[in-house]
N, C-alpha and C positions, 0 to 999 in steps of 0.2 A: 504494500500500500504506500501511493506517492503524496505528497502536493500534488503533482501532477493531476493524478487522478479524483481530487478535491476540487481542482481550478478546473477545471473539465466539467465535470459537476456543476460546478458555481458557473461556470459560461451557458450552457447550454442555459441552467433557469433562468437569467440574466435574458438571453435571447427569446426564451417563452414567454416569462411574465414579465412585460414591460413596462408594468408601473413602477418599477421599482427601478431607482437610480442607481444603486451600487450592490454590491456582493463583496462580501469576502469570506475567502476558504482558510480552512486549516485552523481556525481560530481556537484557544486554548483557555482553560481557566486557573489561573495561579493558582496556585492551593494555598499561597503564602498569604497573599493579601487579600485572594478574592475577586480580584479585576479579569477584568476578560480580554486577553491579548491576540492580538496578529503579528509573526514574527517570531524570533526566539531571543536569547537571555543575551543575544549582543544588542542586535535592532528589533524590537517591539512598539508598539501602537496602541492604547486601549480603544476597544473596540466598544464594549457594552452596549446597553441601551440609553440609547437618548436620541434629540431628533436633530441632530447636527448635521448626519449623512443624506436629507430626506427619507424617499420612503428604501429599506435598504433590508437586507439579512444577511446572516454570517452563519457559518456550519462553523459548528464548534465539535471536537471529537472529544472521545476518551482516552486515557492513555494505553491503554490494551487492545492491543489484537487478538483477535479469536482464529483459531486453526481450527479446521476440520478436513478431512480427507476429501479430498475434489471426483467429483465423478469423471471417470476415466473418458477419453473422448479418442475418437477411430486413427485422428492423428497423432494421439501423443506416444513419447517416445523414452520421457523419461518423468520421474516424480516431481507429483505438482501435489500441492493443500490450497484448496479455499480459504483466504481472507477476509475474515468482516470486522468492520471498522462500526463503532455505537459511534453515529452520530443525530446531533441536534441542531435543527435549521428554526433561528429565531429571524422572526421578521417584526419589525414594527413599521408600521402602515398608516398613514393618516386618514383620519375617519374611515378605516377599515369596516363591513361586517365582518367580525372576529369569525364565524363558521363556515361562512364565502369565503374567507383569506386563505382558511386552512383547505375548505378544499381546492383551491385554485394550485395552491402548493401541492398538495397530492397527488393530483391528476398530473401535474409536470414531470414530478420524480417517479408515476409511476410508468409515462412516456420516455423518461430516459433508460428504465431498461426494466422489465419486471423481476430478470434475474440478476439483477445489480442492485436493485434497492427491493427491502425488504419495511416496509411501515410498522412501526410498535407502537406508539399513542401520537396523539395532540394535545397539546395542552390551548385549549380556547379563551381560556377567561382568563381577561389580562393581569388583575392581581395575582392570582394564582403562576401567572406566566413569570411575571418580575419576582414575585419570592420566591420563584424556584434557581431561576437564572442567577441571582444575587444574594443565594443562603449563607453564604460566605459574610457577608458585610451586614452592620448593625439594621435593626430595623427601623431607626431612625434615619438613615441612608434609603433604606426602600420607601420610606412613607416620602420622602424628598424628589425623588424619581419620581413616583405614581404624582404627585402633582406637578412637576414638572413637565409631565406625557403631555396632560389635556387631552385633545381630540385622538391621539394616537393609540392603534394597539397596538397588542404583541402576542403573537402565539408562539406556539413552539410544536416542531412535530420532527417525533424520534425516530428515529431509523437505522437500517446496519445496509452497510453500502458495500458489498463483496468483489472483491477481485479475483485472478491466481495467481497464483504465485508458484513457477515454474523452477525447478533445480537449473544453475548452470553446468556443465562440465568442471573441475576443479579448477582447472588453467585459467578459467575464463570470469572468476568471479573478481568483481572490482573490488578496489581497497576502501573500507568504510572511511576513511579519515580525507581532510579537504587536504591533509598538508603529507608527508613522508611517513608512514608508521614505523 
């Protein structure tokens, strides 16, 4: 599982659902502070909720990958496992119908591939959306948020977005490191 295949993701809804000005993939939750970032621990971005970006969403993942053995297909040749990636696509939308937002989301993701995305809930009601996205931070911070929205929602709708992930030959595997290991 890449960015790659996140931005991928994130373009294609981008080109569905065109009410929306911006996307971003790959986005993280620090576990330290609570803030919701794009980027990693050199260049980072808080991402959250607020209505700065217009109307926008971010796929936020989890840190774990799921393996399960892939079903075997007529071309392959060598060992491959299924990858699923838990991810959450928050959208905040101004003067959204919170039920119509979610499903216009749904039917997108589930046009990008039925065996690539996998739906597990919605979260529709927008307090419930924000205390969940920001459980991390005081709840005097969320009650500041929620009035800050006004007209805006936010849903949230989870899902496991599966890849493969194919063995290479030993020779041919690259080195994880950007610099000399």
């Amino acid at each position: 599982m890449t960015t790659e295949d996140l931005t991928k993701l994130k373009d294609f809804l981008m080109d569905k659902l065109r009410f929306f000005n911006q996307g971003f993939a790959n986005v993280y939750l620090d576990e330290l502070t609570g803030l919701i970032y794009q980027g990693d621990s050199f260049e980072k971005f808080a991402v959250g909720i607020n209505d700065s970006f217009g109307n926008y969403f971010y796929i936020r993942t989890e840190a774990n990958i799921d393996y399960s053995e892939s079903r075997p297909q007529v071309t392959d040749s060598s060992a491959s496992v299924d990858e699923a990636l838990r991810c959450y696509l928050v959208a905040v939308v101004d003067k959204a119908q919170p039920k119509e937002l979610v499903q216009a989301i749904l039917n997108a993701l589930l046009q990008y591939g039925s065996e690539k995305i996998r739906p597990v809930r919605a979260v529709h009601h927008r307090e419930t959306a924000v205390a969940k996205e920001l459980a991390k931070i005081g709840r005097e911070e969320i009650k500041d948020v929620l009035q800050r929205l006004g007209s805006w929602q936010v849903v949230i709708l989870e899902f496991s977005l599966y890849t493969r992930f194919t063995a290479k030959p030993f020779n041919c595997i690259p080195s994880p490191c950007n610099s000399v290991c």
